[in-house]
C-alpha positions in Angstrom: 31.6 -14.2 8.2 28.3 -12.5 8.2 25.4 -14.0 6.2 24.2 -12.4 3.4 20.8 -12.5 1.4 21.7 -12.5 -2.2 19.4 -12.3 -5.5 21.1 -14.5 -7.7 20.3 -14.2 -11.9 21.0 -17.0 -14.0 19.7 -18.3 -17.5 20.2 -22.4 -16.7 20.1 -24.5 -13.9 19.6 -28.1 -13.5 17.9 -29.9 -15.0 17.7 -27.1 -17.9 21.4 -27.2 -18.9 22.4 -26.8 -22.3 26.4 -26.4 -20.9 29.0 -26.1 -18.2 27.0 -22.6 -17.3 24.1 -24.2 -15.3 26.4 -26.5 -13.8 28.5 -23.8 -12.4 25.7 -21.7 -11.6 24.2 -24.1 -9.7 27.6 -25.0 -7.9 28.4 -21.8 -6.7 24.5 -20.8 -5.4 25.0 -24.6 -3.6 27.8 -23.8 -2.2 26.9 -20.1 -1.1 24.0 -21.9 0.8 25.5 -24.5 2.5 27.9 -21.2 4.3 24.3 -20.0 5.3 23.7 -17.5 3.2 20.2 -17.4 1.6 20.2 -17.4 -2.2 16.9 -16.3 -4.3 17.9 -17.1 -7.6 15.7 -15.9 -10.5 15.8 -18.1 -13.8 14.2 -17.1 -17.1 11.7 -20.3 -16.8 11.5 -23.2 -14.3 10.3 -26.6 -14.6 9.6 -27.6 -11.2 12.4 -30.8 -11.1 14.7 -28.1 -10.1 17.0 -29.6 -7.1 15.9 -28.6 -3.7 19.0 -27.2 -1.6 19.4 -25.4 1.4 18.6 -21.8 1.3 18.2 -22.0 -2.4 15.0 -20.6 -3.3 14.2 -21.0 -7.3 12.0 -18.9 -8.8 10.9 -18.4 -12.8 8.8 -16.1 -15.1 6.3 -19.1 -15.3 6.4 -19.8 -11.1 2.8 -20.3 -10.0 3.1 -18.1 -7.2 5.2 -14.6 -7.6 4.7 -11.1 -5.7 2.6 -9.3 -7.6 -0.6 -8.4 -7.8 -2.8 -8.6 -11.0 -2.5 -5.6 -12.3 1.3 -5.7 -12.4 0.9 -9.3 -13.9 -1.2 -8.0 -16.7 1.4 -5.0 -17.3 4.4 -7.6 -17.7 2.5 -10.2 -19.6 1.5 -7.5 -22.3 4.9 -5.2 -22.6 6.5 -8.6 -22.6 4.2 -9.5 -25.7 4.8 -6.0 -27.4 8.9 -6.8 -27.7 7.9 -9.0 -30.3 7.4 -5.9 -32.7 9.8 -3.2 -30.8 11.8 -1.9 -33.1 14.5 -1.2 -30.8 15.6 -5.3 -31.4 16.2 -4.5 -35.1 19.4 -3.1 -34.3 22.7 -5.0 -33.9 23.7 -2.0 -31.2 23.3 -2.8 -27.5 21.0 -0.3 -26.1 21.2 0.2 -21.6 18.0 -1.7 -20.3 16.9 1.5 -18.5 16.7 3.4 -21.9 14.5 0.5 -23.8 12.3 -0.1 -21.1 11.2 3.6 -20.3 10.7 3.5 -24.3 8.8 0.3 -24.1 6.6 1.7 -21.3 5.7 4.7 -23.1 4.9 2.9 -25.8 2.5 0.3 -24.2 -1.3 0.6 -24.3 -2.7 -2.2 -21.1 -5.6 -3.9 -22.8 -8.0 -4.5 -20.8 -8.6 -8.7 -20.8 -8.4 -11.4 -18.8 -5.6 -12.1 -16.9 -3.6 -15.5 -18.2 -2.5 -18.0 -16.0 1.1 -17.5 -15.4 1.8 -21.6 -15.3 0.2 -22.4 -18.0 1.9 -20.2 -20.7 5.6 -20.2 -21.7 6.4 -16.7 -21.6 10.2 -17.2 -21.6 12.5 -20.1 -23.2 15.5 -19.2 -21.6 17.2 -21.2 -24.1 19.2 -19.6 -27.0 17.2 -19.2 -30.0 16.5 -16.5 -32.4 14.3 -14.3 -29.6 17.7 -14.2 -27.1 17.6 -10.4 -27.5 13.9 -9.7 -27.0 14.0 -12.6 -23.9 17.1 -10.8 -22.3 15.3 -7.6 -22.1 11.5 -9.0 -21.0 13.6 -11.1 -18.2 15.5 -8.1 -17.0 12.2 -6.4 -16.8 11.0 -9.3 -15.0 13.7 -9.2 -12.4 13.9 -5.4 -11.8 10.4 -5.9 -10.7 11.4 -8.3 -8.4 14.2 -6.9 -6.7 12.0 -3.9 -6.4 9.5 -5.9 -4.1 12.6 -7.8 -1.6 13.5 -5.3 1.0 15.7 -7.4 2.4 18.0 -8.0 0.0 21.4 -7.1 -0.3 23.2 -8.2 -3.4 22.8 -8.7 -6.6 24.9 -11.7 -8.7 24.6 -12.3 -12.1 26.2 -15.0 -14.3 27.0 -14.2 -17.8 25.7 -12.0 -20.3 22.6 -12.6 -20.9 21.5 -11.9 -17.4 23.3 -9.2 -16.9 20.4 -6.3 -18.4 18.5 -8.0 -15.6 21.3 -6.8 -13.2 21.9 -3.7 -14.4 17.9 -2.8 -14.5 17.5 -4.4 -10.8 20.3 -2.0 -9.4 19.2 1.0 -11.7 15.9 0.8 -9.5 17.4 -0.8 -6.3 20.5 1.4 -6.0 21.6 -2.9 -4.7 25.5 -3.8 -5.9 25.8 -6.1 -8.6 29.1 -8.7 -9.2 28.4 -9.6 -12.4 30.2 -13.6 -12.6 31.9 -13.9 -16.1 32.1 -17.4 -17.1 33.2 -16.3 -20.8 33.5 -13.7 -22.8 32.4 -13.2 -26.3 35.7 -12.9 -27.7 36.1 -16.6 -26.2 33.2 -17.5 -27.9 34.0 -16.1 -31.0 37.4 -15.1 -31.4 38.2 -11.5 -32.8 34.9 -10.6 -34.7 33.0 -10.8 -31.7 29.0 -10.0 -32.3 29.2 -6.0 -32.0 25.5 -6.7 -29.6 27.5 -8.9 -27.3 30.5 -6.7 -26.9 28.8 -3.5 -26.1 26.0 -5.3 -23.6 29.5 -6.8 -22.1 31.6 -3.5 -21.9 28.4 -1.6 -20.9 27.7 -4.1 -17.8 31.2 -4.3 -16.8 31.7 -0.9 -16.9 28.4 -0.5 -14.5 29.4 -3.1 -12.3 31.1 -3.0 -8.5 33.1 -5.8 -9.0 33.7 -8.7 -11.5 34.2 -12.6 -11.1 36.1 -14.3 -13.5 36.6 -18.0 -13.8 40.4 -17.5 -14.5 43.7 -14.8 -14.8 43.1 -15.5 -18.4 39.7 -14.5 -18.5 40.6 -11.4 -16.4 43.3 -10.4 -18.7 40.7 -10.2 -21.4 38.7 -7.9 -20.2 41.8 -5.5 -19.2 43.0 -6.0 -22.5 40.1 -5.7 -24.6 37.3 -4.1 -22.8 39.3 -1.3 -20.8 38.2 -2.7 -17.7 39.9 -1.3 -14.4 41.9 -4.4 -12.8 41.5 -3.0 -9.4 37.4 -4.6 -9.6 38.2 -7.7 -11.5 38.8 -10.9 -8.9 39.2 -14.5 -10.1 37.5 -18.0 -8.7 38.4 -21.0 -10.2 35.4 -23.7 -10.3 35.7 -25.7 -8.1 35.7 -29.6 -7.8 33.0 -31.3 -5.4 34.3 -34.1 -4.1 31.8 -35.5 -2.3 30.3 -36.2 -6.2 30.5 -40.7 -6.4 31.7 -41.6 -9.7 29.3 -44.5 -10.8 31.3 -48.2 -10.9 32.5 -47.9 -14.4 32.3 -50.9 -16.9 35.1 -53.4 -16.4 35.0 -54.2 -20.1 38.4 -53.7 -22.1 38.8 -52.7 -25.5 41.7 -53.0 -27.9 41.1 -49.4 -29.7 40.4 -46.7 -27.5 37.8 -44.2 -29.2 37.7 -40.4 -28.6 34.0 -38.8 -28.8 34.2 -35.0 -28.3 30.6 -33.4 -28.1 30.8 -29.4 -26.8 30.3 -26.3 -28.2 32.8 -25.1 -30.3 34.4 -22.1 -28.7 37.9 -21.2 -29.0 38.1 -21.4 -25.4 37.8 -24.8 -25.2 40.6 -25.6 -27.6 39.3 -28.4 -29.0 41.8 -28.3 -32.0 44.4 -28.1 -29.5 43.8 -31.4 -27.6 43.0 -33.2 -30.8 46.4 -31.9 -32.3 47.9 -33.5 -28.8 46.0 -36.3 -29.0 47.6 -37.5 -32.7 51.3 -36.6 -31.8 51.0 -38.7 -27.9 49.4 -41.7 -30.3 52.4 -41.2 -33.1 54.5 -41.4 -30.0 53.0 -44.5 -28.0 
């Protein structure tokens, strides 16, 4: 198997993860590694606790070092400052990342001033606040700019929705593939009145993309079914299991009543309804 050099896109990695996205994420680039391929993946902000793997390379909007010179610095630092006011955000409609940004770059006046220090500002979240759509754009700014300066790269993956602008933009100036990973949809996250800014980024991106990963046939089936999306480019992986992963000694102490503490995000996709409804009738028959 030939070893590839892949710019990987993701929102969350360890230690920022908010849910089973980073931890997948962060599985998959592992894994990629440890095969010997080389894995530069690109994260809206980074901490610097970030695990150090083999041929991982991390890299965030707020790295200390990044491949650019001033000028271009200055540029991103101001357009990215200007989305605050765009007006393109005020619509609910998804708009193609090539569009807004040729828009935005018309529209932006460089001021001259000193250059800020790129780690000592937070210029991105990466989280999933009320500036998600202006921080989905800046970032895929950020990693068309990128991609633009790696010659050697050679594919181009990005996991879930909100880094998928960043995709799209990278291979509008790259002409690289992109396999866009879905790890949901937003019909799992929201059921039949999915968020109309969502769907069309989703449809739009999936549409655009060479080929899809889905983290199930169920998954895959969705986006047949309600995105129009040709089957022929859509290819499953289950997450895996690392079982090298020790289990800590767990407490030897016994209780009478067993207690059920469900903390997750309530999606329909993770049926929580469903396993308590389970739960009461195996109890009613026990």
């Amino acid at each position: 198997m030939s070893k590839r050099k892949i710019l990987m896109i993701g929102w969350e990695y360890p230690p920022h993860i908010v849910g089973g996205l980073g931890i997948a994420t962060y599985g998959i680039a592992k894994a990629l590694g440890e095969l010997g391929h080389k894995i530069l993946f690109i994260l809206p902000r980074i901490t610097g606790k970030e695990p150090k793997d083999k041929n991982i390379f991390v890299l965030g909007v707020n790295s200390r070092y990044l491949p650019f010179s001033k000028e271009e610095l200055q540029k991103f630092l101001i357009e990215t400052m200007n989305l605050q006011s765009f007006n393109l955000y005020q619509s609910q409609s998804f708009i193609p990342p090539e569009e807004i940004l040729s828009s935005l770059e018309k529209s932006t006046t460089l001021i001259q001033e000193e250059l800020l220090e790129v780690q000592d500002i937070t210029i991105l979240e990466g989280g999933y606040g009320k500036n998600i759509y202006k921080e989905i754009q800046a970032f895929a700014e950020f990693v068309a700019k990128i991609a633009s300066k790696l010659k050697s790269i050679e594919l181009i993956h990005a996991h879930d929705w909100m880094t998928f602008p960043a995709a799209l933009y990278a291979k509008h100036l790259t002409g690289l593939p992109i396999i866009l990973h879905v790890h949901a949809t937003e019909y799992d996250r929201s059921g039949d009145n999915p968020n109309p800014y969502v769907y069309n980024l989703e449809k739009y991106s999936f549409e655009k993309a060479d080929a899809i990963l889905t983290v199930s046939n169920y998954t895959k089936n969705i986006l047949i079914e309600k995105y129009g999306i040709n089957p022929d480019k859509i290819f499953p992986v289950y997450n895996a299991i690392d079982f090298r992963y020790k289990e800590k000694q767990r407490s030897k102490k016994t209780h009478k009543t067993k207690n059920c503490f469900i903390f997750r995000k309530n999606y329909l996709s993770k049926r929580t309804r469903l396993f308590c409804s389970c739960s009461k009738k195996s109890n009613r028959k026990n």
